[in-house]
N, CA, C and O of each residue as an XYZ file, in Angstrom:
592
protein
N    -119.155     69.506     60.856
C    -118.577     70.795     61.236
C    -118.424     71.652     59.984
O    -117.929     71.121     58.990
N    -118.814     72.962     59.941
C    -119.042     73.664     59.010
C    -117.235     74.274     58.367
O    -116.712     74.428     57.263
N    -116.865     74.432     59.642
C    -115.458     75.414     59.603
C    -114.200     74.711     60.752
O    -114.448     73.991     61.719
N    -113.138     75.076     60.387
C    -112.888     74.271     61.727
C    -111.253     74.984     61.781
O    -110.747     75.341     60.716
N    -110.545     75.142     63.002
C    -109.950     76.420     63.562
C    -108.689     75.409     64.062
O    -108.970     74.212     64.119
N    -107.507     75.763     64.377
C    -106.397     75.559     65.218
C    -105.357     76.204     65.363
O    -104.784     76.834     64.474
N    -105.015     76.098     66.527
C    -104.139     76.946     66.729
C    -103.497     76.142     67.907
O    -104.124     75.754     68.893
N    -101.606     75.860     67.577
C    -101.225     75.548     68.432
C    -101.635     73.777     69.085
O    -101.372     73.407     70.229
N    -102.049     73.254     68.434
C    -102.971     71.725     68.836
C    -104.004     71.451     69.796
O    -104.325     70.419     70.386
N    -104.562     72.931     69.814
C    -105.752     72.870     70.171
C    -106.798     73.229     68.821
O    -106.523     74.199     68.115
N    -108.104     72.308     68.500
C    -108.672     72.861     67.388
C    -110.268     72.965     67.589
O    -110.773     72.333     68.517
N    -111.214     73.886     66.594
C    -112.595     73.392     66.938
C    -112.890     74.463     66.159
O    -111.997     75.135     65.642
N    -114.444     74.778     65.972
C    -114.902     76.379     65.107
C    -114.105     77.030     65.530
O    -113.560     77.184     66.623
N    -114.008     77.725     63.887
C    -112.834     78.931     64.361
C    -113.888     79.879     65.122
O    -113.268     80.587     65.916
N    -115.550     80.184     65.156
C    -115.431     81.023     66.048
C    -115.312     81.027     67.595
O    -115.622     81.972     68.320
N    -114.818     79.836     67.990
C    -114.671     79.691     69.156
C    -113.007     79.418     69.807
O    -112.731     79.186     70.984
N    -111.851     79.553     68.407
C    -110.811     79.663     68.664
C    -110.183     81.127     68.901
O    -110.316     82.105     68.164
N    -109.350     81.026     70.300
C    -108.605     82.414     70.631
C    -106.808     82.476     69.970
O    -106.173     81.502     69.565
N    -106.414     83.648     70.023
C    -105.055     83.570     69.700
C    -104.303     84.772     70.519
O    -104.285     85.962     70.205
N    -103.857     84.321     71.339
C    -102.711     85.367     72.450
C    -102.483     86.528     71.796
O    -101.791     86.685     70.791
N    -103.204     87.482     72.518
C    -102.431     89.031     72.039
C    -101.307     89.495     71.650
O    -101.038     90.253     70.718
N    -100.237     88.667     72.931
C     -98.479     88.618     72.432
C     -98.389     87.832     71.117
O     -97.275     88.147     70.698
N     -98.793     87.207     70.462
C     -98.675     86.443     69.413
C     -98.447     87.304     68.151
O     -99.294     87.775     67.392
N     -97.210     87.391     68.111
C     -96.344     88.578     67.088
C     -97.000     88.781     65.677
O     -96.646     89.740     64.990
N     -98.011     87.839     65.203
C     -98.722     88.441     64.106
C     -99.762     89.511     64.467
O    -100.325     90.105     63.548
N    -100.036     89.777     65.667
C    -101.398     90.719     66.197
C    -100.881     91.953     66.419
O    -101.541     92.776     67.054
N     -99.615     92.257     65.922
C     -98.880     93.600     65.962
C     -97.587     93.987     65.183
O     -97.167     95.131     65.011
N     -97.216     93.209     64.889
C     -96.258     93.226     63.676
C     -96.209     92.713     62.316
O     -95.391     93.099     61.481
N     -97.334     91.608     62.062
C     -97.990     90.960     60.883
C     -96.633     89.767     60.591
O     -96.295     89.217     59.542
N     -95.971     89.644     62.222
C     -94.688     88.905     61.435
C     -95.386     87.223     61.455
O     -96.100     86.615     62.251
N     -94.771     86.900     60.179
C     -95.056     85.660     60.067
C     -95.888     84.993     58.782
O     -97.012     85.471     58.630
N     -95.422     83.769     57.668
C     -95.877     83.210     56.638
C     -97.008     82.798     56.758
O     -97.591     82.588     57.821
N     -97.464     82.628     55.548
C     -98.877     81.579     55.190
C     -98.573     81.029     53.778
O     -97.865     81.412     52.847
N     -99.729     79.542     54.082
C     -99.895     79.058     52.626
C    -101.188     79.095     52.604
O    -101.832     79.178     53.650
N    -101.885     79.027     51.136
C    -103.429     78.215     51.484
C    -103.505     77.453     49.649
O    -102.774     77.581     48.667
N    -104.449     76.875     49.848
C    -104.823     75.903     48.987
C    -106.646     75.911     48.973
O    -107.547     76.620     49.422
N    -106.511     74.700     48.190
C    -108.574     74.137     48.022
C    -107.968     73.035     48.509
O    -106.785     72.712     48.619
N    -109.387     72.318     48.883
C    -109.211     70.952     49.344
C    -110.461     70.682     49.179
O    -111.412     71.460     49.102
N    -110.422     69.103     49.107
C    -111.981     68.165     48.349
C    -111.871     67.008     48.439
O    -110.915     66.274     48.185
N    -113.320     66.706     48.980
C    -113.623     64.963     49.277
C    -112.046     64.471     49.830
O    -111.284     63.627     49.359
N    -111.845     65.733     51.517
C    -110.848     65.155     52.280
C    -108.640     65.026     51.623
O    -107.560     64.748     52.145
N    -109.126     65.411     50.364
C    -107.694     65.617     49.692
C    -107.200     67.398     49.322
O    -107.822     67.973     48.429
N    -106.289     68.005     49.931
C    -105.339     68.617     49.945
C    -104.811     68.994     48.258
O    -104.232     68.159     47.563
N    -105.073     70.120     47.883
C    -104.879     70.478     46.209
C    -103.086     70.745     46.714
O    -102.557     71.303     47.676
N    -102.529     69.960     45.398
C    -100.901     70.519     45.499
C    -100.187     70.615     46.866
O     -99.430     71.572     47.029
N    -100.338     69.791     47.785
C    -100.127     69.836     49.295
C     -98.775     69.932     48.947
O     -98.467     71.067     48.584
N     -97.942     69.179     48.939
C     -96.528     69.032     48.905
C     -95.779     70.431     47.932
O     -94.686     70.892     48.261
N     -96.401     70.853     46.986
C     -95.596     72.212     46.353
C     -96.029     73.281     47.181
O     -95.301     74.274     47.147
N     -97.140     73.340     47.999
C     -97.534     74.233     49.055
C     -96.667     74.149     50.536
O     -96.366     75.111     51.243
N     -96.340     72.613     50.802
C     -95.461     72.435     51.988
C     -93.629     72.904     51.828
O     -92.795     73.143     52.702
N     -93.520     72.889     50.213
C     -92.267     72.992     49.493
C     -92.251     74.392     50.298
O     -91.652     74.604     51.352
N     -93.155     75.426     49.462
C     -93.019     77.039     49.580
C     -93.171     77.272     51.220
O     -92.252     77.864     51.786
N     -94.241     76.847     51.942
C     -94.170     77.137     53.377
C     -92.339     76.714     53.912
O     -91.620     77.251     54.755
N     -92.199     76.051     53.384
C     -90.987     75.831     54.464
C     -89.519     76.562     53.842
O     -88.420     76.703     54.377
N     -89.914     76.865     52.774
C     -89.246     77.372     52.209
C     -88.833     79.210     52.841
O     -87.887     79.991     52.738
N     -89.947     79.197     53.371
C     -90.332     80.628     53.551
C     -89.885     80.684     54.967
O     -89.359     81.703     55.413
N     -90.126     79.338     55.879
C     -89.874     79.459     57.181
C     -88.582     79.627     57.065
O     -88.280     80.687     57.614
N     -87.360     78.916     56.464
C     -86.295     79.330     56.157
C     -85.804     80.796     56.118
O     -85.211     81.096     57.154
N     -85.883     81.726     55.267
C     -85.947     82.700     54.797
C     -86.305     83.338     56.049
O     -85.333     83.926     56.523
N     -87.591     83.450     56.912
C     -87.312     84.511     57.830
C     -87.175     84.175     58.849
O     -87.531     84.937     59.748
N     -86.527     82.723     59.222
C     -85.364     82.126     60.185
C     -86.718     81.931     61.400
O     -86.305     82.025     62.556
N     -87.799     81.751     61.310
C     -88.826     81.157     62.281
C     -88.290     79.983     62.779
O     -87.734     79.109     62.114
N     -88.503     79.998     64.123
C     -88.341     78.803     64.802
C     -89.477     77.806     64.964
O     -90.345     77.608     65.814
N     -89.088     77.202     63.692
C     -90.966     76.362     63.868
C     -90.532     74.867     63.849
O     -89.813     74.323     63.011
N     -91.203     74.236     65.105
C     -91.162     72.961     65.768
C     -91.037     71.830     64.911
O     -90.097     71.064     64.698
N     -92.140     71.895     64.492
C     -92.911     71.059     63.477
C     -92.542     70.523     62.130
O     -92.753     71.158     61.096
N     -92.063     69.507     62.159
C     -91.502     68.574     61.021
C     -93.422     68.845     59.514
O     -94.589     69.186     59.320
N     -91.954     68.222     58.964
C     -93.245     68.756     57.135
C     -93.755     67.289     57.342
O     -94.823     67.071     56.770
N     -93.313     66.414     57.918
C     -94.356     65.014     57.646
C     -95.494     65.653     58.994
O     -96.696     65.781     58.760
N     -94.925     65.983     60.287
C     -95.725     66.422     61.190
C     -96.780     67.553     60.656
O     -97.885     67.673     61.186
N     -96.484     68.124     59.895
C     -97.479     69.360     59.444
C     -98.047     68.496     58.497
O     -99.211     68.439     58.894
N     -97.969     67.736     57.427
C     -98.632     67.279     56.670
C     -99.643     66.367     57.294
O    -100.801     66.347     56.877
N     -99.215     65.569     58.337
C    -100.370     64.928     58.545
C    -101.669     65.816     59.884
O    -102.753     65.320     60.192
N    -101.129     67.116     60.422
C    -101.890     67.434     60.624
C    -102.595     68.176     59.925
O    -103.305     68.700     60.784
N    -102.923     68.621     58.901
C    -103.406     69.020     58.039
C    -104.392     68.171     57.258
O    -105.520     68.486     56.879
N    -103.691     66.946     57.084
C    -104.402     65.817     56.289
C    -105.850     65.378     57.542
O    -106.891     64.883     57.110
N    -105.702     65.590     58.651
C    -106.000     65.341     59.804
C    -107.313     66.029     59.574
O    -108.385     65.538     59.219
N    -106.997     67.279     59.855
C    -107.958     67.915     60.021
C    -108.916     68.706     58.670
O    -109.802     69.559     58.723
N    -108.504     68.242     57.912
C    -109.511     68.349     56.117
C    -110.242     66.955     56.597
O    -111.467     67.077     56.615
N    -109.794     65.742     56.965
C    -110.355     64.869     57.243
C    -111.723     64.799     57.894
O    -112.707     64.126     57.588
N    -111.483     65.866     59.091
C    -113.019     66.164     59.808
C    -114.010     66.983     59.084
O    -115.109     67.167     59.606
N    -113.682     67.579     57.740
C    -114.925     68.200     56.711
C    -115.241     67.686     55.652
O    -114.608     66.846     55.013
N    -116.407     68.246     55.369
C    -117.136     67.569     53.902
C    -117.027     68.496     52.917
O    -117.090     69.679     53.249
N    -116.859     68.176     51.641
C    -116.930     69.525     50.594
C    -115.686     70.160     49.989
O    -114.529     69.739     49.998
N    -116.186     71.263     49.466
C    -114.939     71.956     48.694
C    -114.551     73.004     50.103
O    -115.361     73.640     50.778
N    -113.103     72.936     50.267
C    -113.267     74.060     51.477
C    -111.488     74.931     50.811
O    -110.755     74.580     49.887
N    -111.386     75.936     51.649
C    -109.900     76.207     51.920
C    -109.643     75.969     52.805
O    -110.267     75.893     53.864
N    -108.541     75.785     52.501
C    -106.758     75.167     53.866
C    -106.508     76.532     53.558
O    -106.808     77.044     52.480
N    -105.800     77.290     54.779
C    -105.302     78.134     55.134
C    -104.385     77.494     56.453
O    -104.650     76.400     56.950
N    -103.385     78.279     56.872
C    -102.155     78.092     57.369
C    -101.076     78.879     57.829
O    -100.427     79.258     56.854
N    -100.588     79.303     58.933
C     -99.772     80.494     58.876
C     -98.637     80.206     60.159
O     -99.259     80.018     61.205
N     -97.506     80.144     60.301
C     -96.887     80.179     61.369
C     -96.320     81.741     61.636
O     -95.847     82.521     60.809
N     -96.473     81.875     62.688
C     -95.886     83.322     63.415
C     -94.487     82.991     63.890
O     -93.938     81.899     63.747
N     -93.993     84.025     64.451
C     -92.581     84.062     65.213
C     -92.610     83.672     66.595
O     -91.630     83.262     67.217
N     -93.971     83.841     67.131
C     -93.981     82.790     68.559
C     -94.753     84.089     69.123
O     -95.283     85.006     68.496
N     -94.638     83.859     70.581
C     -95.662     84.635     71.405
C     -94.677     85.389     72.535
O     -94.238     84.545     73.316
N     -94.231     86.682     72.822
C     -93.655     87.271     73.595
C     -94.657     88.717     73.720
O     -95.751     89.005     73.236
N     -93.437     89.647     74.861
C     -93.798     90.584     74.766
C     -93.563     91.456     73.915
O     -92.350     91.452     73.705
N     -94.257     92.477     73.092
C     -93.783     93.618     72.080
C     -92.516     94.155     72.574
O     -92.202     94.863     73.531
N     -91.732     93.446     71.368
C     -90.031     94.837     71.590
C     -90.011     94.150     69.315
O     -90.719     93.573     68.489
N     -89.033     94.633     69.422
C     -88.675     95.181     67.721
C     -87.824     93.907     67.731
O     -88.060     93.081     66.849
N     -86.922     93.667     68.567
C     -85.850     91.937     69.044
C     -87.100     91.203     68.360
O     -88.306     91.393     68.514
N     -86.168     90.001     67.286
C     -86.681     88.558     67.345
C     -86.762     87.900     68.790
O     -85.779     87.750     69.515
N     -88.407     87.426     69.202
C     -88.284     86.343     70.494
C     -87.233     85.131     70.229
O     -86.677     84.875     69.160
N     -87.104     84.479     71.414
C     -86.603     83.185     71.227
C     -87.212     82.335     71.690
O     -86.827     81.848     72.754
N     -88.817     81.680     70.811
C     -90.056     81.557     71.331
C     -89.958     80.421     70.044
O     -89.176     80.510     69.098
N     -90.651     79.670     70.197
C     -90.869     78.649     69.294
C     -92.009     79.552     68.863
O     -92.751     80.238     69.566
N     -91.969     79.345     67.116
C     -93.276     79.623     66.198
C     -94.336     78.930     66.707
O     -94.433     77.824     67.239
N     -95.529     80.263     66.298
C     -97.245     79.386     66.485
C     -97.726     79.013     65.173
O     -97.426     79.609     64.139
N     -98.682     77.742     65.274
C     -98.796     77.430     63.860
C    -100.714     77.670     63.972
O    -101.330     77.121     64.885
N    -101.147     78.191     63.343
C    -102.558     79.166     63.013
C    -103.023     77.551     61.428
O    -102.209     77.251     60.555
N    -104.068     77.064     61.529
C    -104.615     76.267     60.686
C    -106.048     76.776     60.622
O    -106.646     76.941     61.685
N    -106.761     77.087     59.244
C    -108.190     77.348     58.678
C    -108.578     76.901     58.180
O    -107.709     76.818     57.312
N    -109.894     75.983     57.583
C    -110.437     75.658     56.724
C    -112.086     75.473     57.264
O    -112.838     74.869     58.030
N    -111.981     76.433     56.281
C    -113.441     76.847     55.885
C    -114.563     76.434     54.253
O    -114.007     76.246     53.170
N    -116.067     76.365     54.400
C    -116.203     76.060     53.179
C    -115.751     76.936     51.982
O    -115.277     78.054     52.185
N    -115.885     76.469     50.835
C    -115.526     77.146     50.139
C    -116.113     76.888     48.355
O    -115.885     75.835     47.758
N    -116.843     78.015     47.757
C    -117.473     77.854     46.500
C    -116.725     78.105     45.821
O    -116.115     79.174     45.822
N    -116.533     77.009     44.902
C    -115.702     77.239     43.661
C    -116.581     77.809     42.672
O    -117.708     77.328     42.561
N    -116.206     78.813     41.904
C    -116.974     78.954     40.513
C    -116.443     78.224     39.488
O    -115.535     77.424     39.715
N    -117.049     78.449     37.981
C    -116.825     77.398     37.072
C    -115.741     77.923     36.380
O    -115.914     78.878     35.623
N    -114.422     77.320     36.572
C    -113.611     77.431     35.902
C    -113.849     78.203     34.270
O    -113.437     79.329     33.994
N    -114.499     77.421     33.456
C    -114.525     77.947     32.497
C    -115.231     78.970     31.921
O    -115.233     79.275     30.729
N    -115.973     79.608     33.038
C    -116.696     80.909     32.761
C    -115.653     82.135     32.822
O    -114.713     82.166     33.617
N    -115.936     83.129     31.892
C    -115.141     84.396     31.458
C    -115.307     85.216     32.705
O    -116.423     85.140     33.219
N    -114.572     85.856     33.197
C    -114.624     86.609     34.375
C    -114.183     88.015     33.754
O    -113.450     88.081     32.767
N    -114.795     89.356     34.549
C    -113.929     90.530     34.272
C    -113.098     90.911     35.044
O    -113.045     90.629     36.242
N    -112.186     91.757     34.286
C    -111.071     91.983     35.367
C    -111.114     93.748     35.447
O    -112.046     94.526     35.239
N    -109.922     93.947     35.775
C    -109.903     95.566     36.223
C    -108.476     95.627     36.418
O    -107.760     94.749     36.900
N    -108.129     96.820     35.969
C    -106.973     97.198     36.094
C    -106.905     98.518     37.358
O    -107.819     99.343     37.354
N    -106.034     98.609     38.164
C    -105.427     99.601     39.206
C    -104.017     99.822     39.360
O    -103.152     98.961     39.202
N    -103.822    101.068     39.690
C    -102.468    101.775     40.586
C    -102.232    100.775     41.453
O    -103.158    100.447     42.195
N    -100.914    100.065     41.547
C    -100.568     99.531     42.885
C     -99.995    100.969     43.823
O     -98.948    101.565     43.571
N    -100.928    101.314     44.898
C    -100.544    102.768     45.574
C     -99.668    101.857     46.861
O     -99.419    102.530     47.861
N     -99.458    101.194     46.869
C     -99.144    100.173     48.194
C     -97.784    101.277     49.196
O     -97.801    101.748     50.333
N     -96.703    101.322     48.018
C     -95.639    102.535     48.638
C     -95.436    103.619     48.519
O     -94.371    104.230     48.603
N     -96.877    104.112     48.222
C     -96.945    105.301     48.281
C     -97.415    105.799     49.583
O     -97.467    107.021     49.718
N     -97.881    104.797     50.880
C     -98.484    104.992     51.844
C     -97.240    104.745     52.693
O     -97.459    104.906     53.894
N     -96.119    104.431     52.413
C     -94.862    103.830     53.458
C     -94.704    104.899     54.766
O     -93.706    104.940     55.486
N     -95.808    105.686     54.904
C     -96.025    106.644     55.894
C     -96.936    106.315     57.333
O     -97.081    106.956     58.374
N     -97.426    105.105     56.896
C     -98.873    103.960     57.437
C     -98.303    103.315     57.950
O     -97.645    102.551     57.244
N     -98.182    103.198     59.176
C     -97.756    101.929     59.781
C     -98.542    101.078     60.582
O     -98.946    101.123     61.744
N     -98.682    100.039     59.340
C     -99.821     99.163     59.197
C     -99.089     97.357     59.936
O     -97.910     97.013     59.861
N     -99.880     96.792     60.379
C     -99.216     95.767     60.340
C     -98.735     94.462     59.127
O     -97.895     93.563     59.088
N     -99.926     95.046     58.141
C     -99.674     94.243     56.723
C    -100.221     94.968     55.587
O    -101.100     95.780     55.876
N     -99.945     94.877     54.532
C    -100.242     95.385     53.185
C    -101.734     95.317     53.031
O    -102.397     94.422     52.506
N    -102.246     96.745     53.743
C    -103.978     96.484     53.663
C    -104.015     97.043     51.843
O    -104.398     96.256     50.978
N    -103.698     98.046     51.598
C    -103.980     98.269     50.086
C    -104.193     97.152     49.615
O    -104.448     97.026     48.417
């Protein structure tokens, strides 16, 4: 499998995974992520990545089901079904209701990605670039996430 998708404990290509319209990240952007690399089936820094995810679920008081040994081993789970260098990606939402501005009282959805992924060579010189962060200068945009 090239890529591989879940959502909710159902999983398979992400292009053949759906995600509920009510699903409060598809209109309000509410809701965390982590991501990482992962290789030959092992998880880069899993546990300082599971530290900050839950850390975060804290913080914006998500109601998320799912124990950190339960998330860890589905995760471990499903890097398991790929070959290669890929990213883990990861995101729980606030759950799935209808649009109002009210927190639901919806158990969090948990969104899992990993896709391949090319590493370049660390030790090659890269250029960089400097920019304006214009990000609040647009606080007029009502965007669902920080597209700048």
């Amino acid at each position: 499998m090239i890529n591989l998708g879940y959502y909710n404990g159902k999983y398979g290509p992400i292009e053949e995974m759906t995600v509920p319209m009510n699903d409060r990240a598809c209109f309000f952007g509410d809701g965390i992520y982590d991501a990482t690399v992962g290789e030959n089936h092992v998880i880069y820094l899993l546990e300082e990545h599971l530290d900050r995810f839950f850390r975060n679920i804290d913080r914006l008081k998500l109601n998320f089901t799912m124990t950190r040994d339960e998330l860890r081993a589905t995760l471990n789970e499903l890097i398991g079904q790929v070959d290669g260098c890929v990213m883990v990606y990861w995101q729980a939402t606030r759950g799935t209701a209808m649009r109002a501005h009210a927190f639901p009282d919806t158990p969090a959805n948990l969104w899992i990605m990993i896709k391949p992924l090319t590493m370049r060579d660390p030790l090659k010189r890269i250029a960089l670039t400097e920019m304006e962060d214009k990000r609040f200068l647009y606080c007029d945009i009502k965007t669902l996430n920080l597209l700048p």
